[in-house]
ZADOMI-253936 format. One record per atom (N, C-alpha, C): chain; residue in one letter; atom name; x, y, z. Coordinates in Angstrom, 1 decimal. Layout:
BEGIN
<node chaine="A" residu="a" atome="CA" u="X" v="Y" w="Z"/>
...
//
This chain:
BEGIN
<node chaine="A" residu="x" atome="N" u="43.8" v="28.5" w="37.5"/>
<node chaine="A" residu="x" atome="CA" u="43.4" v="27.2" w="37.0"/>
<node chaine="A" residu="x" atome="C" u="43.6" v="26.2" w="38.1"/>
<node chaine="A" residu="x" atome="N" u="42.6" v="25.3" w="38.6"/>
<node chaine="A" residu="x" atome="CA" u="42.6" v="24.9" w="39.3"/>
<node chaine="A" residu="x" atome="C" u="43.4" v="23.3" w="38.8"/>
<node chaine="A" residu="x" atome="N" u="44.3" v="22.5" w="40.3"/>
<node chaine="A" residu="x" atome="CA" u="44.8" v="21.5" w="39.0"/>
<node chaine="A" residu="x" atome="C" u="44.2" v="20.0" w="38.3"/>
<node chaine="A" residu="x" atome="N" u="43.0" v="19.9" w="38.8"/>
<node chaine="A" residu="x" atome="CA" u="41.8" v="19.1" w="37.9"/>
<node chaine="A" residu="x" atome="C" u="41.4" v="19.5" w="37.2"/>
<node chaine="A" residu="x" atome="N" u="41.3" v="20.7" w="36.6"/>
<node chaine="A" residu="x" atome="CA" u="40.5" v="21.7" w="35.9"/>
<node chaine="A" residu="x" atome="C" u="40.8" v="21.7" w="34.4"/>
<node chaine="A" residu="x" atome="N" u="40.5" v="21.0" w="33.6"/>
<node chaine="A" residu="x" atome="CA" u="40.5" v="20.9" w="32.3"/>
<node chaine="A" residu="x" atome="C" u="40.5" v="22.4" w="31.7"/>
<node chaine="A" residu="x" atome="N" u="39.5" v="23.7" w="32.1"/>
<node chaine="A" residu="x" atome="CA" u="38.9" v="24.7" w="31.8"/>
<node chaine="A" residu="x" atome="C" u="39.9" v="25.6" w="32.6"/>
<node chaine="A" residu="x" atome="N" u="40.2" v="26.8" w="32.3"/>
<node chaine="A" residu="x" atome="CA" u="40.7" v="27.9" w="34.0"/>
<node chaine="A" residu="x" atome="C" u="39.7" v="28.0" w="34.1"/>
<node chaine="A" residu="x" atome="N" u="39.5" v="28.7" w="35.4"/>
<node chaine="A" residu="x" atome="CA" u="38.2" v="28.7" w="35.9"/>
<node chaine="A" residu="x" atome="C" u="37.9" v="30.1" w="35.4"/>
<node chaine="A" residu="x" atome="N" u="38.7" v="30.9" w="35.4"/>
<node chaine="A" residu="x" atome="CA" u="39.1" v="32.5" w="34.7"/>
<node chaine="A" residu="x" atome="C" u="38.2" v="32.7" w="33.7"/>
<node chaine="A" residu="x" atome="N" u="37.9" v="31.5" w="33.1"/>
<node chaine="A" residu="x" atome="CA" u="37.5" v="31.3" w="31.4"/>
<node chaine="A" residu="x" atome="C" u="36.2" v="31.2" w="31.7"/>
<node chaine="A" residu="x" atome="N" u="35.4" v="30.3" w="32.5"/>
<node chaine="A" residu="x" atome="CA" u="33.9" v="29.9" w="32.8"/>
<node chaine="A" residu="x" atome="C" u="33.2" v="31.4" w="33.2"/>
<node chaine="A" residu="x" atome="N" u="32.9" v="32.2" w="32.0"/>
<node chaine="A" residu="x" atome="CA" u="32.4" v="33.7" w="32.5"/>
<node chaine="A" residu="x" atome="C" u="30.9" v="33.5" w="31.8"/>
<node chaine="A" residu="x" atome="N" u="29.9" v="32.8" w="32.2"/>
<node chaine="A" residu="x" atome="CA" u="28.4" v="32.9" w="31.1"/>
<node chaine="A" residu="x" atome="C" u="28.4" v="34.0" w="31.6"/>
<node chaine="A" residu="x" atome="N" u="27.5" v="34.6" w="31.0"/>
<node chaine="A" residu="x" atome="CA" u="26.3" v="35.3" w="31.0"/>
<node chaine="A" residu="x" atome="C" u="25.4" v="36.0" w="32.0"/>
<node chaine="A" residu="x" atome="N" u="24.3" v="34.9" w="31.0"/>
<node chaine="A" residu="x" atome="CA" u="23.3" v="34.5" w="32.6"/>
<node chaine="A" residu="x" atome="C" u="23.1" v="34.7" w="34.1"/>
<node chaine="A" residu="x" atome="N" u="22.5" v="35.0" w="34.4"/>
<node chaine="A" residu="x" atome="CA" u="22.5" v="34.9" w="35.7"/>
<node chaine="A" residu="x" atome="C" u="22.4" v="33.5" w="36.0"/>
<node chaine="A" residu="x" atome="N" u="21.3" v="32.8" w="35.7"/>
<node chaine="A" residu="x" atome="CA" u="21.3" v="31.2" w="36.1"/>
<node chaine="A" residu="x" atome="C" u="21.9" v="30.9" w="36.0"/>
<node chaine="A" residu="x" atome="N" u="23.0" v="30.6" w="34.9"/>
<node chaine="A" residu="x" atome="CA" u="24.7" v="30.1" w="34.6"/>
<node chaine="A" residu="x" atome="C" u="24.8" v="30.8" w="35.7"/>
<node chaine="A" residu="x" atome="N" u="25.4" v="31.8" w="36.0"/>
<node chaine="A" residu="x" atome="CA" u="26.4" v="32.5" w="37.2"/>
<node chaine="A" residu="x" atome="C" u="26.2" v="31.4" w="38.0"/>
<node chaine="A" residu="x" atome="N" u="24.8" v="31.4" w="38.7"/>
<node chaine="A" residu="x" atome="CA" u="24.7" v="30.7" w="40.0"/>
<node chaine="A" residu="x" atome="C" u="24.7" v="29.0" w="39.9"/>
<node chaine="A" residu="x" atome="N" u="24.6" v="28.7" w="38.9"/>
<node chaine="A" residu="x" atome="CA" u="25.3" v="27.1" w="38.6"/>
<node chaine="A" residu="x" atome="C" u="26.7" v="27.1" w="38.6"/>
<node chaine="A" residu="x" atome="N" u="27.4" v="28.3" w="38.1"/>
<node chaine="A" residu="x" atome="CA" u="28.8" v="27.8" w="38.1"/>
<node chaine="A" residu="x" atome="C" u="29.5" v="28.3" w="39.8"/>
<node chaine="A" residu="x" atome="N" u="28.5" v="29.2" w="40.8"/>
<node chaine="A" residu="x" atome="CA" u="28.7" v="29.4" w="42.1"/>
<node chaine="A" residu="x" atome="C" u="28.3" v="28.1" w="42.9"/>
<node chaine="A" residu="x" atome="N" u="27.6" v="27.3" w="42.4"/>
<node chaine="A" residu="x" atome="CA" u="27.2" v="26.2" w="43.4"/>
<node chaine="A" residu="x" atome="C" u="28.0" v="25.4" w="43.3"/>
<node chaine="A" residu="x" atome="N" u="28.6" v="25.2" w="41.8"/>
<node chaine="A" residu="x" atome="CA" u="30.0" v="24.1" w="41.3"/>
<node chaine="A" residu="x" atome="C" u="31.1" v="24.6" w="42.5"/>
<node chaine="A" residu="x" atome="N" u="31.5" v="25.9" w="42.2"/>
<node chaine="A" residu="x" atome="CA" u="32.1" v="26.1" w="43.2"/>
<node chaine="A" residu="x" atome="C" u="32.1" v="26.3" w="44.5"/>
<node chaine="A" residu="x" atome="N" u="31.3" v="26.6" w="45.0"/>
<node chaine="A" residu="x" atome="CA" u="31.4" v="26.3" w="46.6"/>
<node chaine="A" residu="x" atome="C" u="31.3" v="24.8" w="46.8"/>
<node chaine="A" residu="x" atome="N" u="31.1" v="23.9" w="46.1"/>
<node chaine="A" residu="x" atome="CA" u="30.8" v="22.7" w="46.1"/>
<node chaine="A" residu="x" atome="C" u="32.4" v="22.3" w="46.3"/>
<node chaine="A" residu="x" atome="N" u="33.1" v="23.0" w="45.1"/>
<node chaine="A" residu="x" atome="CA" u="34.6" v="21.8" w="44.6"/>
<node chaine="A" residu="x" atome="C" u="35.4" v="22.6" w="45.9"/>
<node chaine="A" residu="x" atome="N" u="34.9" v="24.0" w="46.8"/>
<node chaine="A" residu="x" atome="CA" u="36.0" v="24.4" w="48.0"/>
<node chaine="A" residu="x" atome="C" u="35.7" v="24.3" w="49.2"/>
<node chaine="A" residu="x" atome="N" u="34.1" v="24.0" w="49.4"/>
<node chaine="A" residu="x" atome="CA" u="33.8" v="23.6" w="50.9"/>
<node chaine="A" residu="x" atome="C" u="33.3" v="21.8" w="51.1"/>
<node chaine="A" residu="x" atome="N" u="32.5" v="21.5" w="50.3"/>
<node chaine="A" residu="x" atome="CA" u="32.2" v="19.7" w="50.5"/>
<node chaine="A" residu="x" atome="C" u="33.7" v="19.3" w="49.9"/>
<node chaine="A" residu="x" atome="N" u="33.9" v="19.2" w="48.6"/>
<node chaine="A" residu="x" atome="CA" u="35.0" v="18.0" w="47.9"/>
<node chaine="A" residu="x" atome="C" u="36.3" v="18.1" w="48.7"/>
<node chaine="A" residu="x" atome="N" u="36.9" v="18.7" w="49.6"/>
<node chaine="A" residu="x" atome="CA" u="38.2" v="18.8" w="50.4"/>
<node chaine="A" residu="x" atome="C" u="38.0" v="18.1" w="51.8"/>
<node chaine="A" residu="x" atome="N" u="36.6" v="17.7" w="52.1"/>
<node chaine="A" residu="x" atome="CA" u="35.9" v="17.0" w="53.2"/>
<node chaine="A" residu="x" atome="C" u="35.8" v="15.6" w="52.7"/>
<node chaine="A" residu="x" atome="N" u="35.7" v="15.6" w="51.4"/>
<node chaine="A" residu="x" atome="CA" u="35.0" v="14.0" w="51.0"/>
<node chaine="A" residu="x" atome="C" u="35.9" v="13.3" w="50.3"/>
<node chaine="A" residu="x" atome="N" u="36.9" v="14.2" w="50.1"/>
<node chaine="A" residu="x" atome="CA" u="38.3" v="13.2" w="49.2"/>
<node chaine="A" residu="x" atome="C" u="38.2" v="12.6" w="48.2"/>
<node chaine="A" residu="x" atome="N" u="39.0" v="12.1" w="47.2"/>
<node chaine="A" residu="x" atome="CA" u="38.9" v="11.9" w="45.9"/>
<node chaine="A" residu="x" atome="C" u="38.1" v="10.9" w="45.8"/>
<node chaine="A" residu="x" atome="N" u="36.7" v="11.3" w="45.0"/>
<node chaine="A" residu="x" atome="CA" u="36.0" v="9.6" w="44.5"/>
<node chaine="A" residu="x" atome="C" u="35.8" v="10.0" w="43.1"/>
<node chaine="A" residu="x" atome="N" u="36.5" v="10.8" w="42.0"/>
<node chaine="A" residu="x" atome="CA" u="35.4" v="10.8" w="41.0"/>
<node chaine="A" residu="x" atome="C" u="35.9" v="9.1" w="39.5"/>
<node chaine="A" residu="x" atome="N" u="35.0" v="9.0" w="39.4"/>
<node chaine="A" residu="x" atome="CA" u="35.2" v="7.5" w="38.7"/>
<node chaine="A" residu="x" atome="C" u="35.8" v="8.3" w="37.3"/>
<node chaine="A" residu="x" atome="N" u="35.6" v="9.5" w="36.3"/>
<node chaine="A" residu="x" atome="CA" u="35.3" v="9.9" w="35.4"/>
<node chaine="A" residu="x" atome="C" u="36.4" v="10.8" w="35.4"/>
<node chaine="A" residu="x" atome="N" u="37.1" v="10.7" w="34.1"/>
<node chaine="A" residu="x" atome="CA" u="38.0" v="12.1" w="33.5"/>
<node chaine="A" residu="x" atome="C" u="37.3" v="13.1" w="32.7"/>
<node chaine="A" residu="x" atome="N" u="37.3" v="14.6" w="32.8"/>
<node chaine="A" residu="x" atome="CA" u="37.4" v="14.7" w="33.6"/>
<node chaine="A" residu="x" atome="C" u="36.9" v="14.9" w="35.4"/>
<node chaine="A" residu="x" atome="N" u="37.0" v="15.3" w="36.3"/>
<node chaine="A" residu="x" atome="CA" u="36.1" v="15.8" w="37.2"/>
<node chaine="A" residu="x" atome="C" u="34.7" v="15.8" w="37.2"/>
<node chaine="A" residu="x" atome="N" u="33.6" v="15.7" w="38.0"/>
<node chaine="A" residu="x" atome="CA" u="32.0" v="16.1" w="38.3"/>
<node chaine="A" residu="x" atome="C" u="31.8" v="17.8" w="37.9"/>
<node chaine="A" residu="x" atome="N" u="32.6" v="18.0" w="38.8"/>
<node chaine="A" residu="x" atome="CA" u="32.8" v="19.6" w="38.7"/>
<node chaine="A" residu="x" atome="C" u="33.5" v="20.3" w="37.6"/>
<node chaine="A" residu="x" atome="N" u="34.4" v="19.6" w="37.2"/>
<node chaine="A" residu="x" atome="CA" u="35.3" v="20.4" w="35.9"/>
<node chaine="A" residu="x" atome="C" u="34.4" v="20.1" w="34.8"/>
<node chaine="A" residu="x" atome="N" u="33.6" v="18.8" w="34.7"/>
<node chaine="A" residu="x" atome="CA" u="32.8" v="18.5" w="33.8"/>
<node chaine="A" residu="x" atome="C" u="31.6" v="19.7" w="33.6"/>
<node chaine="A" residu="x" atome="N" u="30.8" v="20.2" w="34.8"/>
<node chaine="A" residu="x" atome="CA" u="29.5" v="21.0" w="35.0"/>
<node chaine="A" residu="x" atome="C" u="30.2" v="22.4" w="34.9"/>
<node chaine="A" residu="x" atome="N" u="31.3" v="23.1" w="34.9"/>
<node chaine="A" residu="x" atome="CA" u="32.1" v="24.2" w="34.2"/>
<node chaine="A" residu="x" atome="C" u="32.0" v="24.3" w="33.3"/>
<node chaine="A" residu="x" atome="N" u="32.8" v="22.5" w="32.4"/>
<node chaine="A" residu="x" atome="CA" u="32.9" v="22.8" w="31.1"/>
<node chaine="A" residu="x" atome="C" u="31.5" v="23.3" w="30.2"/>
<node chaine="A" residu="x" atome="N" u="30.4" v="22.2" w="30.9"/>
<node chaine="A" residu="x" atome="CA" u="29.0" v="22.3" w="30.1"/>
<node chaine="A" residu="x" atome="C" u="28.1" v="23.1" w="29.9"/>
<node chaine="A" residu="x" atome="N" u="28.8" v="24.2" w="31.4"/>
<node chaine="A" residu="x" atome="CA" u="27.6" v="25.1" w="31.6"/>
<node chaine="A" residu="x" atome="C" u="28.2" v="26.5" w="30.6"/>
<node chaine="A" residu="x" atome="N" u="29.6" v="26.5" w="30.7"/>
<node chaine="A" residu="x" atome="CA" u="30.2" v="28.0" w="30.0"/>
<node chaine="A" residu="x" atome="C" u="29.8" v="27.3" w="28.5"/>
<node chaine="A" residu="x" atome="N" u="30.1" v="26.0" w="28.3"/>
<node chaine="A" residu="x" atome="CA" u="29.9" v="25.6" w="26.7"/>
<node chaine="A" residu="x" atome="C" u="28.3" v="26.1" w="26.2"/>
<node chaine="A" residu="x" atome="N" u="27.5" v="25.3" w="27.1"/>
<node chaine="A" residu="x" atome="CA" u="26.1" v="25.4" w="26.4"/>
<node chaine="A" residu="x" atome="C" u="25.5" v="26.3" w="27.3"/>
<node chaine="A" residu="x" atome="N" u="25.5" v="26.7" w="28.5"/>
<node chaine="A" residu="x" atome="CA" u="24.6" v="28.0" w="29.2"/>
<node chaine="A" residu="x" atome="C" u="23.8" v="26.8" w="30.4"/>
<node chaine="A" residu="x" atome="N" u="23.2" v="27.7" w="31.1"/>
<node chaine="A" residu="x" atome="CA" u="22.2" v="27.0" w="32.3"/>
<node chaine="A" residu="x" atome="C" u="21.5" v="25.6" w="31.5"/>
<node chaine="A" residu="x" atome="N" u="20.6" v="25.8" w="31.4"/>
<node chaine="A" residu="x" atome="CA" u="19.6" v="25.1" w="30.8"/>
<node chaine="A" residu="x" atome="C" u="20.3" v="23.5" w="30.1"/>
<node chaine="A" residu="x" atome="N" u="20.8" v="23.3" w="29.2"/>
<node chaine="A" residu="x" atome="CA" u="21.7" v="22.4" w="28.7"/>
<node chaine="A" residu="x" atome="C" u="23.2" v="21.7" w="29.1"/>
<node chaine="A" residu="x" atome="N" u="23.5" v="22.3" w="29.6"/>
<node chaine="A" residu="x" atome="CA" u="24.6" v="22.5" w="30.8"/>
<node chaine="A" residu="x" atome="C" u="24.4" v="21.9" w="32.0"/>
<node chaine="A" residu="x" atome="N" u="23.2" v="22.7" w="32.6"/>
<node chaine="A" residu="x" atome="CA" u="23.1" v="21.6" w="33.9"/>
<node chaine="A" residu="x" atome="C" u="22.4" v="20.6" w="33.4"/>
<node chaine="A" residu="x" atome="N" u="21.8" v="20.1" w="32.1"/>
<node chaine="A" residu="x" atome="CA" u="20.7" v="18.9" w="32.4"/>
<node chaine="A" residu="x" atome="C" u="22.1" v="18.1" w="31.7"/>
<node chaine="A" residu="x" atome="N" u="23.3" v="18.5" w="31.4"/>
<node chaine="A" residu="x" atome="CA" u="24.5" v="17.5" w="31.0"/>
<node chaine="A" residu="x" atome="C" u="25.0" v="16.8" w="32.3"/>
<node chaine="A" residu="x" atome="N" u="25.2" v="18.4" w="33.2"/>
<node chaine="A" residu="x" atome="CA" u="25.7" v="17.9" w="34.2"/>
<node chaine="A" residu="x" atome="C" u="24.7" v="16.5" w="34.8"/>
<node chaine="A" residu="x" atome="N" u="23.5" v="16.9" w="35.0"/>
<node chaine="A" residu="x" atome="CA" u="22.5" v="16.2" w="36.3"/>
<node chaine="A" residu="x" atome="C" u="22.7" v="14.8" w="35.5"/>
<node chaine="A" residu="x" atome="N" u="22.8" v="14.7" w="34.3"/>
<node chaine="A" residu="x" atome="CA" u="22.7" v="13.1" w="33.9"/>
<node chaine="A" residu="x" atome="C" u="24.4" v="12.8" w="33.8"/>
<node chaine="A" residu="x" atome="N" u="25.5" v="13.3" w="34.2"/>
<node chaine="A" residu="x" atome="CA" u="27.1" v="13.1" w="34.5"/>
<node chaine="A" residu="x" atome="C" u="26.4" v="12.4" w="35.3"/>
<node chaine="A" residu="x" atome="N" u="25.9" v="13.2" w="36.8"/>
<node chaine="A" residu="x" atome="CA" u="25.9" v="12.9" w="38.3"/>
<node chaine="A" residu="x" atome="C" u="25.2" v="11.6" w="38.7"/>
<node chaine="A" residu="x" atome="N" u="23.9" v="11.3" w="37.5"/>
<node chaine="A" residu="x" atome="CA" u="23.5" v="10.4" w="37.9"/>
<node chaine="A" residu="x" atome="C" u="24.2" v="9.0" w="37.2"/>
<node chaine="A" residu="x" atome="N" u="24.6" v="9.1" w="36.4"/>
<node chaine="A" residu="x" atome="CA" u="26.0" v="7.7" w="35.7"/>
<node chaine="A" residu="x" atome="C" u="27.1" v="7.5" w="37.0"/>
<node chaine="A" residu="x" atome="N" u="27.3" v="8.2" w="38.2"/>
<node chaine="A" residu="x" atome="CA" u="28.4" v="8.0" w="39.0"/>
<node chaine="A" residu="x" atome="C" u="27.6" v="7.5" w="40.3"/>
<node chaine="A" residu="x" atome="N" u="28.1" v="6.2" w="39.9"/>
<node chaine="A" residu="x" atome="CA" u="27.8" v="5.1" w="40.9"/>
<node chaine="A" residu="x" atome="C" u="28.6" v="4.2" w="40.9"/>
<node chaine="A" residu="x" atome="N" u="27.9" v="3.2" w="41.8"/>
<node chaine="A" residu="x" atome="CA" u="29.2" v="1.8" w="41.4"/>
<node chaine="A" residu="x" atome="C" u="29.3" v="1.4" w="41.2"/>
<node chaine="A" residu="x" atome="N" u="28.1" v="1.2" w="40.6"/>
<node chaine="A" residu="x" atome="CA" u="27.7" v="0.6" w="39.1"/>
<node chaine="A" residu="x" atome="C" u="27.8" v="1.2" w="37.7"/>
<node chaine="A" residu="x" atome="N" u="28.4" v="1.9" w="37.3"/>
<node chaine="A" residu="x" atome="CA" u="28.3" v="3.1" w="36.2"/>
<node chaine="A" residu="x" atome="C" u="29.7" v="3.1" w="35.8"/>
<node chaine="A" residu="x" atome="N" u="30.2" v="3.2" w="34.6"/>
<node chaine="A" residu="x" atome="CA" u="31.4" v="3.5" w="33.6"/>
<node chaine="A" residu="x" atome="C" u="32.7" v="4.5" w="34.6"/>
<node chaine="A" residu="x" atome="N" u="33.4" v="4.2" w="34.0"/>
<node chaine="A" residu="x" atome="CA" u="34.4" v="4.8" w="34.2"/>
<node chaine="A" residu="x" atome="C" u="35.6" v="5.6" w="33.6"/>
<node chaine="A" residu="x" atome="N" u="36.5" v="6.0" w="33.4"/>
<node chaine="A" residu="x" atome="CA" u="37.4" v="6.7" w="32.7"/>
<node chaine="A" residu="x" atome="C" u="36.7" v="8.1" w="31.8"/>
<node chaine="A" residu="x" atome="N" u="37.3" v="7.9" w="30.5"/>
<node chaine="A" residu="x" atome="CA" u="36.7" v="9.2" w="30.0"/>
<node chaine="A" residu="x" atome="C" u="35.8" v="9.3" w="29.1"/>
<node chaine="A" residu="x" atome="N" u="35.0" v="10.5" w="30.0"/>
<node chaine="A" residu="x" atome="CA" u="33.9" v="11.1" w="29.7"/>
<node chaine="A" residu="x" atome="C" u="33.7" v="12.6" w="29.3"/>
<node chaine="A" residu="x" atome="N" u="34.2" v="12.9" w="28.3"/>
<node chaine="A" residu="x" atome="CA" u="34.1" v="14.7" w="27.9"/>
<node chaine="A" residu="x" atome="C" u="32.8" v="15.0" w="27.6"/>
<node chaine="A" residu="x" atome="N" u="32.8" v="16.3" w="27.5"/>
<node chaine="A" residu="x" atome="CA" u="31.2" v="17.2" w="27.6"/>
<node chaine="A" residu="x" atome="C" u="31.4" v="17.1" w="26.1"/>
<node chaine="A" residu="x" atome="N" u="30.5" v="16.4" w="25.6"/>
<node chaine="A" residu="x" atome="CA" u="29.9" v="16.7" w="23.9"/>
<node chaine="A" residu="x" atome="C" u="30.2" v="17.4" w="23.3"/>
//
């Protein structure tokens, strides 16, 4: 379990292949960019722990279109604190 990680990551097992590779790009995402770019997320929890939660909850399809409208609310102009997956 990672320690932002609402979810263990153990647990995020879809299916799918398209899930698989959304929850592979979450991660290479949260172990090679996010350790370069340091903490900005405005939202509890995480960008990333959020698109885990949404993608193992609801699959590719619904899951990333949760995530892609997370991603686009994080600005700096856009809400803050908490935000759970539906």
């Amino acid at each position: 379990m990672c320690s932002a990680c609402p979810v263990p990551v153990a647990a995020v097992r879809p299916g799918s292949l398209p899930a698989r590779m959304l929850i592979g790009l979450v991660m290479l995402y949260r172990y090679v960019l996010s350790p370069l770019l340091g903490p900005r997320c405005r939202f509890v929890p995480t960008c990333s722990s959020y698109a885990l939660e949404a993608i193992a909850k609801y699959g590719a399809l619904k899951g990333g279109w949760l995530t892609i409208r997370r991603l686009c609310r994080c600005h700096p102009w856009g809400g803050t604190g908490p935000d759970p997956v539906p």
